[in-house]
C-alpha positions in Angstrom: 204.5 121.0 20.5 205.4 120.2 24.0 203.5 117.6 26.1 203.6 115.5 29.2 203.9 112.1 28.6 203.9 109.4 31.1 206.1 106.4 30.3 205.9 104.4 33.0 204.7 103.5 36.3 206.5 106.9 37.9 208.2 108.0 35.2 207.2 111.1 33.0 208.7 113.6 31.0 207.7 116.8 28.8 208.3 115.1 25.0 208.5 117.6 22.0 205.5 115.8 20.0 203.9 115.8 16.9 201.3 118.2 16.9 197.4 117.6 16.4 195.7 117.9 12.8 191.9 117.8 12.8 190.6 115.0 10.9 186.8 115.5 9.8 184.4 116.6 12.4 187.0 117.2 14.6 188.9 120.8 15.8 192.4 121.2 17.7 192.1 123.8 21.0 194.7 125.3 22.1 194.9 124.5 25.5 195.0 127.2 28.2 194.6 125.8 31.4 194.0 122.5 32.3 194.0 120.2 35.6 194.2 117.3 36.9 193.1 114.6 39.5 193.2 111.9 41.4 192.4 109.4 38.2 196.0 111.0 36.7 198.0 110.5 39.9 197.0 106.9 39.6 198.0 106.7 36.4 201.3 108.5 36.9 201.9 106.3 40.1 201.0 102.9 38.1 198.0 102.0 40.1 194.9 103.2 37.4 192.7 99.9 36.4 192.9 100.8 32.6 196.9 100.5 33.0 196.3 96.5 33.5 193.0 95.9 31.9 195.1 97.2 28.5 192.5 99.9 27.5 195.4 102.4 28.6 198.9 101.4 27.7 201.8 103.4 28.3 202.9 105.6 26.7 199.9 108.2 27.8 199.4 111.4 27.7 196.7 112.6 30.6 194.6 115.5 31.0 190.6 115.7 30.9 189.8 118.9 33.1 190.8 122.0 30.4 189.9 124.8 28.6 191.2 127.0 25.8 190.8 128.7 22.2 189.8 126.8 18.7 192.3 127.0 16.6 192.1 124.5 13.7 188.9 123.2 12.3 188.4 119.6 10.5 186.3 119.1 7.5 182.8 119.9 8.5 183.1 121.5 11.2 180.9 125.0 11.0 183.5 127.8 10.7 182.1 130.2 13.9 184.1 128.0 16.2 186.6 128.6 14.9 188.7 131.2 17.6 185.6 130.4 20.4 186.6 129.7 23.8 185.6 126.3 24.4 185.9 123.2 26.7 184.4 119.5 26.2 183.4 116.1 27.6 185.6 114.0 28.3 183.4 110.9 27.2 183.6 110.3 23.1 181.6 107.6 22.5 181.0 105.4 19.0 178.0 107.2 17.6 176.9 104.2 16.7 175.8 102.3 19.1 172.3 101.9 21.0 174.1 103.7 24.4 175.2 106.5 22.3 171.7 106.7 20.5 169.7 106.6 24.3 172.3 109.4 25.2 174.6 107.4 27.5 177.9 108.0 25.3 180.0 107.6 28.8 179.3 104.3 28.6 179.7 103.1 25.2 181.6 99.8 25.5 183.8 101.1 22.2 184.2 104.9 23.9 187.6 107.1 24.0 188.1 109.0 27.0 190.3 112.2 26.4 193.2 111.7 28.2 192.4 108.2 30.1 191.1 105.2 27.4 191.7 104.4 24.1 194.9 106.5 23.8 193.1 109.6 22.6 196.0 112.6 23.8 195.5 114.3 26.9 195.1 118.0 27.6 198.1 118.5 29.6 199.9 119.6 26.2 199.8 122.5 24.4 197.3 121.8 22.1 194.4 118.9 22.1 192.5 117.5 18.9 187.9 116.9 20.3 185.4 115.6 17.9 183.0 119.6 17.8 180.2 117.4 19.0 182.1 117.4 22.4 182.6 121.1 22.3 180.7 123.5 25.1 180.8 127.3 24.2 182.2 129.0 27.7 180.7 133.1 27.7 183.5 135.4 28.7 182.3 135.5 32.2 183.6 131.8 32.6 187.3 132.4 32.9 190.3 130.2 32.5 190.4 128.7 35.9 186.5 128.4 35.6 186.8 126.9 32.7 188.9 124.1 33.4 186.6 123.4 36.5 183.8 122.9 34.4 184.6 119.3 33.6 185.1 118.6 37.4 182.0 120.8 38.5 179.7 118.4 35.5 180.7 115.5 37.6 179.8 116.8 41.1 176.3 118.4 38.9 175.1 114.8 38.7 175.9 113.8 41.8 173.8 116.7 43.1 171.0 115.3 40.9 171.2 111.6 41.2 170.8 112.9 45.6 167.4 114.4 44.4 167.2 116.4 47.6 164.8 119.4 47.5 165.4 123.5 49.3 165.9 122.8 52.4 166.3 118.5 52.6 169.9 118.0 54.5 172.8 116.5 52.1 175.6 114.8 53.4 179.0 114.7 51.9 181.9 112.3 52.7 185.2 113.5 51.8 186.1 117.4 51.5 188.2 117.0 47.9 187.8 118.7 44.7 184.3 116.7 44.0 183.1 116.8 47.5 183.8 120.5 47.5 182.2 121.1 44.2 179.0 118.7 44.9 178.4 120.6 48.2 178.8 124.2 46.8 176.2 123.1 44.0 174.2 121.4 46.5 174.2 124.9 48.9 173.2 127.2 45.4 170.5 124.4 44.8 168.9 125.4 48.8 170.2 121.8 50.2 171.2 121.8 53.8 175.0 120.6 53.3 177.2 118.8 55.7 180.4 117.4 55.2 182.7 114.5 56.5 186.0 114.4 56.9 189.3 112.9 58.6 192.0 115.4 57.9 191.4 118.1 59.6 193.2 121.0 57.4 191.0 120.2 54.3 188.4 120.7 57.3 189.2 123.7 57.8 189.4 124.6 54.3 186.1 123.8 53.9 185.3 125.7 56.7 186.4 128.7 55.2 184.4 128.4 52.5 181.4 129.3 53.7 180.5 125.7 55.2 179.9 125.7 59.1 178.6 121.9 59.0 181.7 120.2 58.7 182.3 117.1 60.6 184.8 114.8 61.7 183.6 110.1 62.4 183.7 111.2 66.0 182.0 114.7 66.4 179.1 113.8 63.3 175.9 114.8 65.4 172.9 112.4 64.9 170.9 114.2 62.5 168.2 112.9 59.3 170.2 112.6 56.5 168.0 113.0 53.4 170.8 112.2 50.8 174.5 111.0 51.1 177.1 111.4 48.4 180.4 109.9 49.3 183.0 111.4 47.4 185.6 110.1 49.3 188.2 107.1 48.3 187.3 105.0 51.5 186.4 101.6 51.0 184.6 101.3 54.3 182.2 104.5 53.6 179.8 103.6 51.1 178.4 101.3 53.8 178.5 104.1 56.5 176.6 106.2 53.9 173.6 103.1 53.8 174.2 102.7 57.5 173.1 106.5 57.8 171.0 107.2 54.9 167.1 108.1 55.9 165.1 105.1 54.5 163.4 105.2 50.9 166.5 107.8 49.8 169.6 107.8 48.0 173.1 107.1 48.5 175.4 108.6 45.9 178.6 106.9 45.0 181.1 109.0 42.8 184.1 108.6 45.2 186.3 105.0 44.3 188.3 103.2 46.8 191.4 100.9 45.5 190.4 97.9 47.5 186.9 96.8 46.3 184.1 98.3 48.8 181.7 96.2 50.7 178.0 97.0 50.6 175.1 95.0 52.5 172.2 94.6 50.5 170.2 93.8 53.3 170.0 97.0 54.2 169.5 98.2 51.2 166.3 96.4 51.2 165.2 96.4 54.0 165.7 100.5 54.3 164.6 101.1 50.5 167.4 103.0 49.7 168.1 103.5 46.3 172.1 104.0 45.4 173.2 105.6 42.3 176.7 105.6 40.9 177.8 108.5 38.9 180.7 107.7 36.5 181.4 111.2 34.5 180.7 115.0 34.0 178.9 114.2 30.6 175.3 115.6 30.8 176.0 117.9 33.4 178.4 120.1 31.3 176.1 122.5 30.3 174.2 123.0 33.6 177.5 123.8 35.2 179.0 126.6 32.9 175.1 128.2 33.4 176.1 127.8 37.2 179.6 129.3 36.9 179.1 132.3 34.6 175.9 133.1 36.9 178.0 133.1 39.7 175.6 131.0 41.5 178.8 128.8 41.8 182.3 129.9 42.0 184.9 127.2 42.9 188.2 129.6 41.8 189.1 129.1 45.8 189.5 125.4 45.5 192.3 126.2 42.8 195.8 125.9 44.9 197.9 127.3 42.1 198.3 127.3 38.8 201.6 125.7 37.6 203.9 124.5 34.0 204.4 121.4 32.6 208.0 120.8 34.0 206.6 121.3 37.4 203.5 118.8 36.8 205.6 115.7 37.9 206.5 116.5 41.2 203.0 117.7 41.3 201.6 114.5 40.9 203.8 113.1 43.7 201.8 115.1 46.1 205.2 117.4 46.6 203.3 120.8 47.4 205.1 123.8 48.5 203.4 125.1 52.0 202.5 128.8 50.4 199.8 126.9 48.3 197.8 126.2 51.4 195.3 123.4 51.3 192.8 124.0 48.1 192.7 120.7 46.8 193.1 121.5 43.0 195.9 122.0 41.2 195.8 123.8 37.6 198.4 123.5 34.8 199.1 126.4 32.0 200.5 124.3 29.2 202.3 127.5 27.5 204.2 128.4 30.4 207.7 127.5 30.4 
């Protein structure tokens, strides 16, 4: 089967590779759409910390946002997935352990991580081998691009829920990507107040047109309560901004992550009560979103820029975009185009 493989710090090629067999408990999908993000571009561009902590060498083959159609089942795995329209978490922990026991697979110290740690194959390849316990069912009113949005969408979920803001309280999100997007279009079905932050002003405007008038640049942010922040952004200097600007006794949300290390002051942390969460993956949240998605409560198709093949996925990652795509931040992949 074909797949993308990254070799090297900015080197990548589609390989003709051995494809999957399920080993017990395990199915292979066939992958029909999948994505990608920021965490892949650092990858491809050499910078990701897993690259030089060792927990992912290279060769690697990326992809965690996907959807597509069982098609091979493992021993003991219960024949009626087989041919279901499915996607999965990302997170595959030991099992074993007491994190995986409590719940907290995503951060089981011996976890895989489809596509990222461990060297467990990506989804940006025609077909993907997941243990069925990381399978979620998607109904037929969740389509492809939906589907490979759920993964994305279960990250921004918990972001939405670690900001415990109730109908009406005012959210604030730094930094109008994918997750910022996502986070304040659940946040908006959910009756929050959203605002977002921003520095470049056509995502701006893209958010705009989505429905959100609140959208604000560091010089034109009115003064205003702020009952929750979630910084999605990759700016080292925000997630002290966000405790700068927090209302006391709430929560800063941190689910963005800046290259350079970012600086917090405890102090006033302290002395404002705020409590700050970080969010770390989709798993738990997977669920929730597809309920959000095939409701319609939530459609995040628009943020979809175009859907592309694996021989185009490298430039992609470059950042090379052609114009006619406008500015939706996300970028989708259909592995059996050629």
């Amino acid at each position: 089967m074909r797949a993308f493989v990254i070799t090297g710090p900015r080197t990548a090629e589609v390989q003709e590779v051995a494809p999957p067999e399920p080993r017990p408990g395990e199915v292979v999908v066939d992958v029909e759409r999948a994505g990608f993000c920021g965490t892949d571009a650092e990858f491809f561009a050499g910078e990701m910390a897993y690259v030089h902590s060792g927990d992912a060498p290279y060769p690697i083959r990326i992809g965690h946002e996907w959807m597509g159609v069982v098609s091979a089942l493992g021993d003991g795995v219960d024949p009626g997935w087989l041919g279901r329209r499915v996607t999965g978490d990302t997170m595959l922990g030991c099992r074993r352990c007491e994190r995986c026991a409590a719940g907290r697979q995503h951060l089981c110290e011996d976890r895989y991580e489809i596509g990222i740690r461990g060297g467990w194959p990506g989804a940006l390849a025609e077909r993907l081998p997941v243990p069925v316990v990381a399978l979620h069912a998607l109904p037929d009113t969740v389509d492809a691009t939906l589907g490979a949005l759920v993964e994305p969408g279960g990250n921004a979920l918990r972001a939405v829920r670690a900001a415990d803001v109730a109908p009406g309280e005012r959210l604030l999100v730094l930094g109008p990507g994918t997750i910022g997007l996502l986070t304040a279009q659940i946040a908006a079905a959910r009756g929050a107040e959203v605002h977002l932050l921003g520095r470049d002003l056509p995502s701006l405007d893209f958010a705009r047109s989505l429905g959100f008038a609140n959208v604000w640049t560091a010089d034109t942010l009115p003064a205003l309560r702020w009952d929750a922040i979630v910084d999605a952004s990759t700016a080292e200097h925000l997630p002290a901004r966000a405790l700068d600007l927090v209302e006391p006794g709430r929560r800063v949300v941190c689910i963005g992550i800046s290259s350079d290390p970012s600086l917090l002051d405890s102090r006033t942390a302290v002395l404002k009560e705020v409590t700050v969460v970080g969010v770390l993956s989709a798993s738990g949240g997977l669920a929730e979103t597809i309920g959000l998605y095939a409701s319609g409560a939530v459609d995040p198709r628009p943020l979809v820029a175009a859907t592309i093949g694996l021989d185009e996925l490298a430039g992609a990652l470059t950042g090379t975009r052609p114009a006619a795509w406008g500015h939706a931040p996300k970028i989708h992949v259909d592995p059996r185009h050629r």
